[in-house]
C-alpha positions as semicolon CSV with decimal commas, in nm:
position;residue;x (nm);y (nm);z (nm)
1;X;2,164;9,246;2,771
2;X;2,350;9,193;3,083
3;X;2,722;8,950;3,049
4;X;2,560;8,738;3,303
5;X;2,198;8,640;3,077
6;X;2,441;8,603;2,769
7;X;2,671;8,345;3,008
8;X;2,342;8,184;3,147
9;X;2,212;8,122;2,749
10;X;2,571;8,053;2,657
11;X;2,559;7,757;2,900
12;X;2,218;7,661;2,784
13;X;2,293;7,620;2,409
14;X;2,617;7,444;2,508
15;X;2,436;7,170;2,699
16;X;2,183;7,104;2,441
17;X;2,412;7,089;2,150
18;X;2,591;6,817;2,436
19;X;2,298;6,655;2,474
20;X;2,215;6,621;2,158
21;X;2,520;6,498;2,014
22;X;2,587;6,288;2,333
23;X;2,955;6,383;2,301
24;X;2,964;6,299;2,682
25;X;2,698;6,094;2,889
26;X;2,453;6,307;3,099
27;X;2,578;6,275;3,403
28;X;2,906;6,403;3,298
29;X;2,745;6,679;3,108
30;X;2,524;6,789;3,418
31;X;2,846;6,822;3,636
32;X;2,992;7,056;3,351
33;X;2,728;7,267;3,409
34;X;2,764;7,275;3,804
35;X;3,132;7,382;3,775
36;X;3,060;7,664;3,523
37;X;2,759;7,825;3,716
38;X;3,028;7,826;4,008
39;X;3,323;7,904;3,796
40;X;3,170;8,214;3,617
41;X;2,959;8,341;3,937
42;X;2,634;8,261;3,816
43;X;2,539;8,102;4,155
44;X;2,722;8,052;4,516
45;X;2,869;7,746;4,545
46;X;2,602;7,617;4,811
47;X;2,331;7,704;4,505
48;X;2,509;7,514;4,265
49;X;2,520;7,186;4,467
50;X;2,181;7,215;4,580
51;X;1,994;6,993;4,341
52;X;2,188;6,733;4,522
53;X;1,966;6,821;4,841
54;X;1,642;6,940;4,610
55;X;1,320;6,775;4,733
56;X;1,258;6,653;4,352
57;X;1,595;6,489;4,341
58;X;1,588;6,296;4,656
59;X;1,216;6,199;4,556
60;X;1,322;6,054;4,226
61;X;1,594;5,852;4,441
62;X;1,342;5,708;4,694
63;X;1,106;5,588;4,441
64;X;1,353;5,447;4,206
65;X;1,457;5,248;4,540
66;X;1,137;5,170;4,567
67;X;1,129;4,996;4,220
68;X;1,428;4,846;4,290
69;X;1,284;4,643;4,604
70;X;0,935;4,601;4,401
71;X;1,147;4,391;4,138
72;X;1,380;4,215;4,418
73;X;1,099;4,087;4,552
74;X;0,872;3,913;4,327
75;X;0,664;4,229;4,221
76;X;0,790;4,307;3,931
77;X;0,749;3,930;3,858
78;X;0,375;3,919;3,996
79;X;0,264;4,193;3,757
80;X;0,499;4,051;3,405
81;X;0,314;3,700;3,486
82;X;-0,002;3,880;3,467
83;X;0,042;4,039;3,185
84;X;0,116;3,713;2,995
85;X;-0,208;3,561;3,040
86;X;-0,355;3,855;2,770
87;X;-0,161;3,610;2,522
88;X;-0,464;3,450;2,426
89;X;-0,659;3,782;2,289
90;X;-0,620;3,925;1,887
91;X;-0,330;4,187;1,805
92;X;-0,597;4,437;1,727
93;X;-0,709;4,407;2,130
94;X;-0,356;4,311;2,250
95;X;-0,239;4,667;2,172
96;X;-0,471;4,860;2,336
97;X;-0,448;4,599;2,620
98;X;-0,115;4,654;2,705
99;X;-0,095;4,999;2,658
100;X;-0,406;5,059;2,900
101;X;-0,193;4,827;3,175
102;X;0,106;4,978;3,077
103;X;-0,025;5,340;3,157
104;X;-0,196;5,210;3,455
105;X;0,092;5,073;3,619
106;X;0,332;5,425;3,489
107;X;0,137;5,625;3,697
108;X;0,262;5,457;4,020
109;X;0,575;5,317;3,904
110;X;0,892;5,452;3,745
111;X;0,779;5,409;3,380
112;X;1,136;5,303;3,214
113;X;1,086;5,005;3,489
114;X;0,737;4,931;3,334
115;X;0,866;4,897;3,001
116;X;1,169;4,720;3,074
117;X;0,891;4,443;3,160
118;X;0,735;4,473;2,868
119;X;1,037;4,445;2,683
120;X;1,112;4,101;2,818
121;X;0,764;3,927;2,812
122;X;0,653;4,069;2,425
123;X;1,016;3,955;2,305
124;X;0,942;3,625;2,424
125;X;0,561;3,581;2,379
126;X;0,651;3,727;1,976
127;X;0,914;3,469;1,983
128;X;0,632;3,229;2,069
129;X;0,327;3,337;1,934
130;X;0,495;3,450;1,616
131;X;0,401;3,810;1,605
132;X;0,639;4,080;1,543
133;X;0,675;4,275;1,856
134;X;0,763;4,607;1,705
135;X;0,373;4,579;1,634
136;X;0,341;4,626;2,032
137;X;0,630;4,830;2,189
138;X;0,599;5,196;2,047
139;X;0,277;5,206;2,232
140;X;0,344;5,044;2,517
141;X;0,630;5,291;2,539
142;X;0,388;5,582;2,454
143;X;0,151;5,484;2,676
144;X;0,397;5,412;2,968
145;X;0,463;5,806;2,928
146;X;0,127;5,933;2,895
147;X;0,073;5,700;3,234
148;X;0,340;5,896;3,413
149;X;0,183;6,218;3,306
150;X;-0,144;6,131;3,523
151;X;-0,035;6,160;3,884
152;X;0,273;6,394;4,034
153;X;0,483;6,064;4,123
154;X;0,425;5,923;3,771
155;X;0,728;6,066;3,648
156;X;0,976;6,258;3,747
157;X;0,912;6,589;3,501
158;X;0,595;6,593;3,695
159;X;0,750;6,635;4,067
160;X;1,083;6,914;3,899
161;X;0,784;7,126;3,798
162;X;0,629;7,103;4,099
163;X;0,909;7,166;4,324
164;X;1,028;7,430;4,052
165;X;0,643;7,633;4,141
166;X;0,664;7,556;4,525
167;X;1,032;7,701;4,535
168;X;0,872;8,033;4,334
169;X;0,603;8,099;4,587
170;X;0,324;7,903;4,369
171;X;0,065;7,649;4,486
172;X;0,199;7,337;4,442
173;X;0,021;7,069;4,266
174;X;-0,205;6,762;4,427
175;X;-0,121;6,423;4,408
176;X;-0,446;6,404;4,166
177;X;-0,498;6,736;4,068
178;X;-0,452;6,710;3,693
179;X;-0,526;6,307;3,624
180;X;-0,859;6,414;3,417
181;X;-0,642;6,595;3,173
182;X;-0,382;6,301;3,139
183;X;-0,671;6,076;3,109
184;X;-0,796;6,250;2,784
185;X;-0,410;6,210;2,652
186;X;-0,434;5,840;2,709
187;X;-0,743;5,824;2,564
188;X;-0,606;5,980;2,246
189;X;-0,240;5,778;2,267
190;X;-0,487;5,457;2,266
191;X;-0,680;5,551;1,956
192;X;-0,405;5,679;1,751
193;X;-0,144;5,406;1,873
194;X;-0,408;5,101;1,801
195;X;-0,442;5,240;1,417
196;X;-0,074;5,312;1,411
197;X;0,035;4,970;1,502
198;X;-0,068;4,834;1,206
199;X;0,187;5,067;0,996
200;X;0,486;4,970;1,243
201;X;0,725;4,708;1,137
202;X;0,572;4,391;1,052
203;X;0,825;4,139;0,973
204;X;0,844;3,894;1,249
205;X;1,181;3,820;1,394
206;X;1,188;3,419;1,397
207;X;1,555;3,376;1,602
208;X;1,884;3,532;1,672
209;X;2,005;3,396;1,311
210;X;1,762;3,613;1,128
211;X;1,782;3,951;1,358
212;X;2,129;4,081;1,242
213;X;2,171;4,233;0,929
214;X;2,449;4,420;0,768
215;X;2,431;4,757;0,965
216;X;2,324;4,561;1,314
217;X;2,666;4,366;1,425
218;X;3,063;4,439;1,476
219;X;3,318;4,160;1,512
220;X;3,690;4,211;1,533
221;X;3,817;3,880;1,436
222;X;4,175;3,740;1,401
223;X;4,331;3,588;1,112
224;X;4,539;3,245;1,221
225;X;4,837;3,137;1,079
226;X;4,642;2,803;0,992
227;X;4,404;3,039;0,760
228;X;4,390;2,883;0,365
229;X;4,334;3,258;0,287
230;X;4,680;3,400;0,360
231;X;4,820;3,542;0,085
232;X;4,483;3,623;-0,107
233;X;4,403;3,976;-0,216
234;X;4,078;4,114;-0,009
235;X;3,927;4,133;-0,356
236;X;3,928;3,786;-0,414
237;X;3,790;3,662;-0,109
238;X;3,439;3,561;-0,150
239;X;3,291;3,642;0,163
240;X;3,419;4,018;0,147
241;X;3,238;4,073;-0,168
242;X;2,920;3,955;-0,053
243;X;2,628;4,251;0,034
244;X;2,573;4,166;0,383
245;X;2,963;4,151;0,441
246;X;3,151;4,452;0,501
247;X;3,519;4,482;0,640
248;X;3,517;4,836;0,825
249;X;3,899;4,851;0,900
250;X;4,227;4,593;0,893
251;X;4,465;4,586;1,221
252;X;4,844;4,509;1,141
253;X;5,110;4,554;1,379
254;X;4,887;4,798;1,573
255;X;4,868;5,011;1,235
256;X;4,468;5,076;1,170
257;X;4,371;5,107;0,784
258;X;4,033;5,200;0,804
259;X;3,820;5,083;0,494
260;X;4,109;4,895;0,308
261;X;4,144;4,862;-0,043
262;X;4,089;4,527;-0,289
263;X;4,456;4,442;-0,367
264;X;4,560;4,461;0,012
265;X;4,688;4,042;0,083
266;X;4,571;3,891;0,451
267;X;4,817;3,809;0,654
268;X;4,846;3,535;0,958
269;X;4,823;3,778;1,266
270;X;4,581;4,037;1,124
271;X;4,296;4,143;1,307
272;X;3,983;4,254;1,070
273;X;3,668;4,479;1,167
274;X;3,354;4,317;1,023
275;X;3,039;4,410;0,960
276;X;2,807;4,067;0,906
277;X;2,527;3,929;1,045
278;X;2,538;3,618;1,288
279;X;2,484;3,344;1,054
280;X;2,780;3,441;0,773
281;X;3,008;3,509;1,122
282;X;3,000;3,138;1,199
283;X;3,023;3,033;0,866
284;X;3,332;3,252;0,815
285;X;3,484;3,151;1,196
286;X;3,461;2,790;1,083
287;X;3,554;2,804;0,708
288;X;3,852;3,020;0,662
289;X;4,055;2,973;0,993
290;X;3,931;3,284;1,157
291;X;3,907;3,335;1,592
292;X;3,740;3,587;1,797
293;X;4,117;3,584;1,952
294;X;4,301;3,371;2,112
295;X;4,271;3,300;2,444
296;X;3,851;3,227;2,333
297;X;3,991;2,970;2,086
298;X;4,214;2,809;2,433
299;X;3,866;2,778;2,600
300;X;3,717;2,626;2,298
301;X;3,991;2,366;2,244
302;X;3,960;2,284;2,623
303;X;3,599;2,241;2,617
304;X;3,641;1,993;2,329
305;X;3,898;1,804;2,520
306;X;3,701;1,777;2,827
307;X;3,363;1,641;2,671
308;X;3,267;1,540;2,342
309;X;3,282;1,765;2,032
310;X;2,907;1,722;1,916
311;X;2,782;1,785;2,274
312;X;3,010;2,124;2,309
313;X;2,908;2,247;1,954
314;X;2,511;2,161;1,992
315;X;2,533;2,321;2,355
316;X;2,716;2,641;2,246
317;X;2,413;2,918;2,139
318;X;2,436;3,274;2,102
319;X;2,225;3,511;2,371
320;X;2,112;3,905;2,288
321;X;2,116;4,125;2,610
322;X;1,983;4,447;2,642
323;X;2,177;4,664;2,871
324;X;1,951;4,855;3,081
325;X;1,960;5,178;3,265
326;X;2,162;5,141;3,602
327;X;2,318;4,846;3,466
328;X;2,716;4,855;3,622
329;X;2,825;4,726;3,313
330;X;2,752;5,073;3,127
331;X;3,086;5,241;2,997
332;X;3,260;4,900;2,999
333;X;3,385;4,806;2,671
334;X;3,399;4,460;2,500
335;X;3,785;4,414;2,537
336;X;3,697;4,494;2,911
337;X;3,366;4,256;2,955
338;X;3,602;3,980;2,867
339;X;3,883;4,059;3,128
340;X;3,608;3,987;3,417
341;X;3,387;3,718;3,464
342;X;3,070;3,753;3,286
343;X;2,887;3,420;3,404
344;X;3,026;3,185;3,173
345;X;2,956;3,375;2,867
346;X;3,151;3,507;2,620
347;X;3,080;3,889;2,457
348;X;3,149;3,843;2,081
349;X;2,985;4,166;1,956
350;X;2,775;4,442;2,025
351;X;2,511;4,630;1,839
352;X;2,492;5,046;1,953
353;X;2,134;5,204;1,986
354;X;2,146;5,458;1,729
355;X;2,198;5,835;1,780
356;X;2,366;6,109;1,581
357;X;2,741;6,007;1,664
358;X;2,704;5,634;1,571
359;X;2,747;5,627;1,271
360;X;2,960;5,374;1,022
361;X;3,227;5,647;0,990
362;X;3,267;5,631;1,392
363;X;3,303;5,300;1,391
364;X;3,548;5,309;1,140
365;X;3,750;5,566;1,297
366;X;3,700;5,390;1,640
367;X;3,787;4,980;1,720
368;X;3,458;4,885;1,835
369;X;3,651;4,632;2,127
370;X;3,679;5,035;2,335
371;X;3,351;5,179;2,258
372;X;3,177;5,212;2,561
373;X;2,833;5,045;2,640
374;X;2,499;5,281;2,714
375;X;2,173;5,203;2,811
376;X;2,022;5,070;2,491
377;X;2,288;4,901;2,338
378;X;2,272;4,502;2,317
379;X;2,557;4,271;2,391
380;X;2,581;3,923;2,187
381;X;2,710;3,664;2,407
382;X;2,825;3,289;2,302
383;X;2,741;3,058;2,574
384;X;2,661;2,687;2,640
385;X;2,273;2,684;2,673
386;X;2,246;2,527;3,024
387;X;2,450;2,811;3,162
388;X;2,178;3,067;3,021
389;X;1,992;3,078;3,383
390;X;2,338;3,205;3,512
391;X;2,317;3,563;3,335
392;X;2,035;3,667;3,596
393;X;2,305;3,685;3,857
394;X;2,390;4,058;3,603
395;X;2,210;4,302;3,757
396;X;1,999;4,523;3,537
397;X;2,072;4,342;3,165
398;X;1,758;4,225;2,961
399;X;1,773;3,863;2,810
400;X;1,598;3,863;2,458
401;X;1,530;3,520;2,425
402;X;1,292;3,267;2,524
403;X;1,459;3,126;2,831
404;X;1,327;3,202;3,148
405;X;1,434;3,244;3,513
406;X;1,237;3,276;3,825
407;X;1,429;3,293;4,123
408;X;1,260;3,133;4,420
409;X;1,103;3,462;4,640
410;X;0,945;3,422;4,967
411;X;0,586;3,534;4,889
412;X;0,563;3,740;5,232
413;X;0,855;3,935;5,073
414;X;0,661;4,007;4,758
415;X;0,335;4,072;4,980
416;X;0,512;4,320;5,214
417;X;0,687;4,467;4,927
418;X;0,326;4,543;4,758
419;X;0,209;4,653;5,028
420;X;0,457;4,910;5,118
421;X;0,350;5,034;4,745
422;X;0,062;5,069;4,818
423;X;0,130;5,265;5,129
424;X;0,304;5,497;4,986
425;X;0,075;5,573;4,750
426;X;-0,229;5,632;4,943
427;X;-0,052;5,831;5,175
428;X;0,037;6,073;4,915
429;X;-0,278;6,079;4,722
430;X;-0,453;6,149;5,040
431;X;-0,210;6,444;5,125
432;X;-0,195;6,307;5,449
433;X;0,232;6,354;5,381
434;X;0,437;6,466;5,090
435;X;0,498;6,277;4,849
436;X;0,897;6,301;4,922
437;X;0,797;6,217;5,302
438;X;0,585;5,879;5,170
439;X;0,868;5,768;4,977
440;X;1,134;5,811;5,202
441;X;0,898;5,645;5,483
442;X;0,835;5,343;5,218
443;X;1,240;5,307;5,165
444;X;1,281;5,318;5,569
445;X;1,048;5,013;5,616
446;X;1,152;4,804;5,305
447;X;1,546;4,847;5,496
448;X;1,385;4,791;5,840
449;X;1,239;4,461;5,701
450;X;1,547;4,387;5,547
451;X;1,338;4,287;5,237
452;X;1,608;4,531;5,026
453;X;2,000;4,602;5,084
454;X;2,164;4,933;5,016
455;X;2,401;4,701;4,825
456;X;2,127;4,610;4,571
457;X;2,037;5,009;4,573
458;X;2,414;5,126;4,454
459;X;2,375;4,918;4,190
460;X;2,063;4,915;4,069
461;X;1,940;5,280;4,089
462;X;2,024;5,487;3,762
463;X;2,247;5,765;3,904
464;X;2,257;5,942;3,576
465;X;1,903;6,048;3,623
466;X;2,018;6,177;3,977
467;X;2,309;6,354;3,868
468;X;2,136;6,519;3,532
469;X;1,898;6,653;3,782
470;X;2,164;6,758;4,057
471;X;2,288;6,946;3,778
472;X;1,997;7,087;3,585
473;X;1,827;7,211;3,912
474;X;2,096;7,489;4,005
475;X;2,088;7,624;3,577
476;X;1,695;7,719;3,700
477;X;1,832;7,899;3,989
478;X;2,120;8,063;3,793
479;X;1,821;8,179;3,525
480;X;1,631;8,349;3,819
481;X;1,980;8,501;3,999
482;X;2,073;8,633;3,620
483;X;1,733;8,773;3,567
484;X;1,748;8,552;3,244
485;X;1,382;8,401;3,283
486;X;1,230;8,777;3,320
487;X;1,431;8,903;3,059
488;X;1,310;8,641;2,820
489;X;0,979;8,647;2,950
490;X;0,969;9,003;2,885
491;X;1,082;9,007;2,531
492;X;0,826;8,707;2,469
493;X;0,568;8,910;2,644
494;X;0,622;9,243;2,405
495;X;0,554;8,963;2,138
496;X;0,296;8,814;2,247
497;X;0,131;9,088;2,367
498;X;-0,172;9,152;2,130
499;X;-0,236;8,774;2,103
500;X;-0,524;8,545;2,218
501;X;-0,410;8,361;2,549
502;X;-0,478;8,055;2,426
503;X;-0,217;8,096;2,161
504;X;0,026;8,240;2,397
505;X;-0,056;7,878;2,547
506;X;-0,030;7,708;2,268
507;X;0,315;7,843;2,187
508;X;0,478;7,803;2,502
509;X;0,303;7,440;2,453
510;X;0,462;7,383;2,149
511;X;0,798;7,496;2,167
512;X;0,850;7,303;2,544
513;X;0,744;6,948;2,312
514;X;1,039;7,061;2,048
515;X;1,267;7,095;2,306
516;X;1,198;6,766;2,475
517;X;1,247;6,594;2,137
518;X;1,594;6,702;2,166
519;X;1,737;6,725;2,535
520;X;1,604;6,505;2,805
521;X;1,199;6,577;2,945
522;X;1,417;6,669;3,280
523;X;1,575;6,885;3,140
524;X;1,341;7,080;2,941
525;X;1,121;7,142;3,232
526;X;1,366;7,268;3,400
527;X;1,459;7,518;3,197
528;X;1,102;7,623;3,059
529;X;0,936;7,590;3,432
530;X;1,031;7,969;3,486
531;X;1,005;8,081;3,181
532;X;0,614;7,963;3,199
533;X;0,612;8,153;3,564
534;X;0,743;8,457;3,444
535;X;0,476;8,471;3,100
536;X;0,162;8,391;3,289
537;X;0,264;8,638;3,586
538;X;0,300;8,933;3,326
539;X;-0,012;8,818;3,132
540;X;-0,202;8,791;3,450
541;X;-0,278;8,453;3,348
542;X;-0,373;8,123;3,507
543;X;0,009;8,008;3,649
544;X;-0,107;7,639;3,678
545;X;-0,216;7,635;3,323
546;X;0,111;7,710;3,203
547;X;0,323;7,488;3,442
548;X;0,082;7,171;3,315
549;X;0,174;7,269;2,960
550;X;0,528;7,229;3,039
551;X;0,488;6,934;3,217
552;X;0,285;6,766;2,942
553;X;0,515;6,928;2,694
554;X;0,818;6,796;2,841
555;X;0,679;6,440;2,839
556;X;0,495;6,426;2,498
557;X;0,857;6,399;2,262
558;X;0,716;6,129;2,063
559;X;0,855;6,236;1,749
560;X;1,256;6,165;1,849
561;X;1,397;5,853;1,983
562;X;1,633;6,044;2,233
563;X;1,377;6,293;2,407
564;X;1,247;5,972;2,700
565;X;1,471;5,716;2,777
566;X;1,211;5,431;2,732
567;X;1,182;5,523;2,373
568;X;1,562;5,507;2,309
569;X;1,527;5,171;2,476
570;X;1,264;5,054;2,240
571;X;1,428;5,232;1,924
572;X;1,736;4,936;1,855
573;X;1,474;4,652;2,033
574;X;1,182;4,695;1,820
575;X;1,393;4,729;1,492
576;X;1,226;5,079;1,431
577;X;1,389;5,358;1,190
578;X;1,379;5,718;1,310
579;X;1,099;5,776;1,044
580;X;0,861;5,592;1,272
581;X;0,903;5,814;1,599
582;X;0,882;6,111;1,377
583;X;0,588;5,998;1,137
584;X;0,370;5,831;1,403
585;X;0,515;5,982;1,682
586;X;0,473;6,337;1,534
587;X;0,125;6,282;1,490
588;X;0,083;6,204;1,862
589;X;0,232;6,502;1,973
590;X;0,079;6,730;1,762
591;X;-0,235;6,589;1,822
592;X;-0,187;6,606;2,233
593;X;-0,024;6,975;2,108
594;X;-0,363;7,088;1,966
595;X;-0,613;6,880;2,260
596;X;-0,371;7,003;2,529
597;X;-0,337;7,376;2,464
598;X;-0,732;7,376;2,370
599;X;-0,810;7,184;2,733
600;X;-0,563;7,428;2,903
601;X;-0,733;7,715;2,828
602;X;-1,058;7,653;3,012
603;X;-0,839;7,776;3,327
604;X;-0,731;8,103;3,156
């Protein structure tokens, strides 16, 4: 084996251990790999910034502009208050409902936008209805992706494979070419989902009070000289030795003691790590002489002295945000939310979607005031209740509550803004232009009517996604300039040589969904595009057969909440455990496994 391959597979297994352990956000892991290809001379300089210029890139950038003016204008809005009126049918319907509109709308629209709706309006209607709405999200997520996977703009896995085929002198794809296959998918996502949902978590989730348990919440709170507990051993305070208490670590003169012992005595000045859930927090704030810190107990004791104490303490509530991809407020940390202004609201705590580095051990070794927020994670801010409509001014943050907001919209906005959708659509389905040309032609008149601002689009699009790609792109080119795709395709072809072709389908099938389950769908395809290339071409095989089964395969990681970022979304919102992506989810995939690679295999 050539030092070049062993470099190009060195660099793979880095970046998915990386991504896997999300030791660094994606973006920051994609330029790592742009500055090694260039750095160890697996690509020209010019190759390794050209995912930057790649038409799949810039594709993925116009549409996700397009969302971007679909939800400034009143789209977005248009479709969620649709949506609500399916309040009135049974759960057993409502999931099958949802998912059905949920695919249907995925296949046009950037699917993490779709369920970002969906987020908001079942967390509300379960507050309302009384239903628990982890009954309803896994499948709206599942069928948001199996949406995507109908048309080539449905997601962006789709339109990397696509480009990846064009660039290696195969046919590309039509905008419709394989919807009949991703129809079958959804069919099976609906069936299994609807008999699934009644397995998912059932407990309803009445308020804000009764959401937080032990492992959910972290407050650092601040011991006052005023405190009746000074002087008492941590052992004998009561609401230490309670089960859904936990002190993670005690701050003293900037000295951390993580986890510290019974017969340690408080002291005025101290600054504790707790682990509680919201309703023992207030109880302990008010009861023992505790603060969040001090300049938060100045703006309490002003409020008081400017109107009456009942008024300021039946105003006051407690709001759950879910930060949301794109959102400018991801990598800020609590003990930096509270240096700017945040609309009148306070951030008192924050609750990390789970992965394999957020753990209680991290959080002991870490103050949770510097971890940085990520998409997923949810903020819990204390605000007075008439200043709730104020937190829509924070661009991309989800309010799980039942307050609503709708900003006044000009319906010809909303009208023009549909119907640049639409455009755009039809002209690529017809193939009258590329897709890339549609999109870029639907951004150009949404700017010329002035019904979006580039300002909106810096902050709103989700350059992560643009930079993974930007970076992923040029690892496919420095596969192809190692000879690392032929040399693995020909050491997968000497062992798959005497077998059936639908299992050499199958395989390649398989092992592109246990990839996705760990890196990013992007990502995967990326990498297994040429592979599939290079296997069919020695086999003589069908190409297109083996591109859609890494497309699928790319998209169908139900089994892991980190493979698609709307399932990491759902995973902390919909109070699910890992065992329900990989029990329920892992029966979707290897169902769509078996259906896929036996539906593939007509075109061998």
């Amino acid at each position: 084996m050539e030092l070049s391959i062993i470099l190009v597979f060195i660099i793979i297994g880095i970046s998915i251990i990386l991504f896997v352990t999300e030791f660094f956000p994606v973006d920051k892991i994609a330029f790592f790999i742009i500055v090694a290809l260039v750095l160890l001379q697996l690509t020209t300089p010019e190759e390794a910034i050209s995912g930057f210029a790649n038409p799949a890139t810039v594709t993925v950038l116009a549409l996700m502009i397009l969302a971007v003016g679909l939800e400034e204008n009143g789209v977005i809005q248009l479709l969620s208050d649709g949506i609500k009126k399916l309040k009135i049918l049974p759960l057993i319907l409502l999931t099958p409902a949802f998912m059905i509109i949920s695919a249907s709308i995925s296949a046009f629209i950037s699917t993490t936008a779709v369920v970002i709706i969906f987020i908001k309006i079942i967390t509300r209607l379960s507050e309302k209805y009384g239903f628990s709405s982890s009954r309803l999200l896994m499948p709206i997520s599942f069928a948001g992706i199996l949406g995507g996977s109908c048309t080539l703009m449905g997601t962006s896995t789709n339109l990397i494979v696509n480009a990846i085929a064009k660039k290696q002198g195969v046919e590309s794809f039509s905008f419709f070419e394989f919807s009949w296959y991703g129809l079958i998918f959804l069919a099976v996502g609906l069936v299994i989902m609807t008999i699934a949902s009644r397995f998912l978590p059932k407990k309803k989730k009445n308020n804000l009070t009764t959401d937080y348990n032990i492992d959910s919440y972290v407050f650092t709170i601040k011991v006052t000289k005023d405190s009746s507990l000074i002087g008492e051993k941590f052992g004998d305070i009561e609401f230490l030795n309670q089960e859904d208490s936990k002190i993670l670590k005690l701050i003293r003169h900037h000295q951390v003691i993580n986890d510290p012992g019974k017969y340690i005595k408080l002291k005025a000045k101290d600054n504790l790590v707790l682990m509680s859930n919201l309703e023992n927090f207030q109880s302990i704030l008010k009861k023992n002489g505790f603060v969040l810190n001090e300049k938060r107990q100045k703006q309490q004791l002003e409020n008081v002295n400017r109107i009456d104490n009942d008024t300021v303490e039946n105003d006051v509530t407690y709001i759950e945000t879910l930060i949301l991809p794109g959102s400018n407020l991801i990598g800020k940390t609590l003990k930096g939310l509270r240096r700017i202004s945040f609309e009148g609201a306070f951030p008192i705590a924050i609750k990390k979607r789970r992965n394999l580095r957020n753990t209680k051990e991290r959080l002991l070794r870490k103050n949770i005031e510097d971890i940085n927020l990520k998409p997923g994670d949810r903020v819990l801010l204390e605000m007075q209740e008439h200043k709730i409509s104020d937190l829509y001014n924070i661009e991309n943050i989800a309010i799980l509550n039942e307050h609503e907001f709708k900003p006044n919209i000009a319906k010809s906005k909303t009208a023009i803004a549909l119907l640049i959708l639409l455009g755009v659509i039809a002209l690529a389905a017809t193939s009258v232009v590329t897709i890339l040309t549609a999109s870029l032609l639907g951004v150009a008149i949404m700017l010329l009517t002035n019904i979006i601002k580039l300002e909106s689009v810096y902050q709103k699009v989700n350059w992560q996604i643009i930079f993974l790609l930007a970076g992923m792109i040029p690892l496919g080119t420095a596969m192809t300039n190692s000879g690392a795709d032929i040399w693995l395709s020909e050491h997968l072809l000497t062992l798959m040589s005497n077998q059936n072709p639908t299992v050499v389908l199958g395989l390649l099938f398989g092992i592109t969904i246990l990839l996705s389950g760990v890196i990013s769908n992007n990502a995967t395809a990326i990498i297994m595009a040429p592979i599939a290339i290079a296997v069919a071409s020695g086999l003589n095989l069908d190409i297109k057969a083996f591109l859609l089964a890494v497309m699928f395969g790319s998209n169908f990681s139900f089994f892991t909440p980190v493979g698609y970022q709307t399932n990491t979304l759902i995973y902390g919102t919909g109070a699910y455990k890992f065992k329900h992506f990989l029990i329920i989810g892992g029966i979707l995939s290897a169902t769509l496994w078996i259906v896929g690679t036996l539906l593939l295999s007509i075109k061998l």
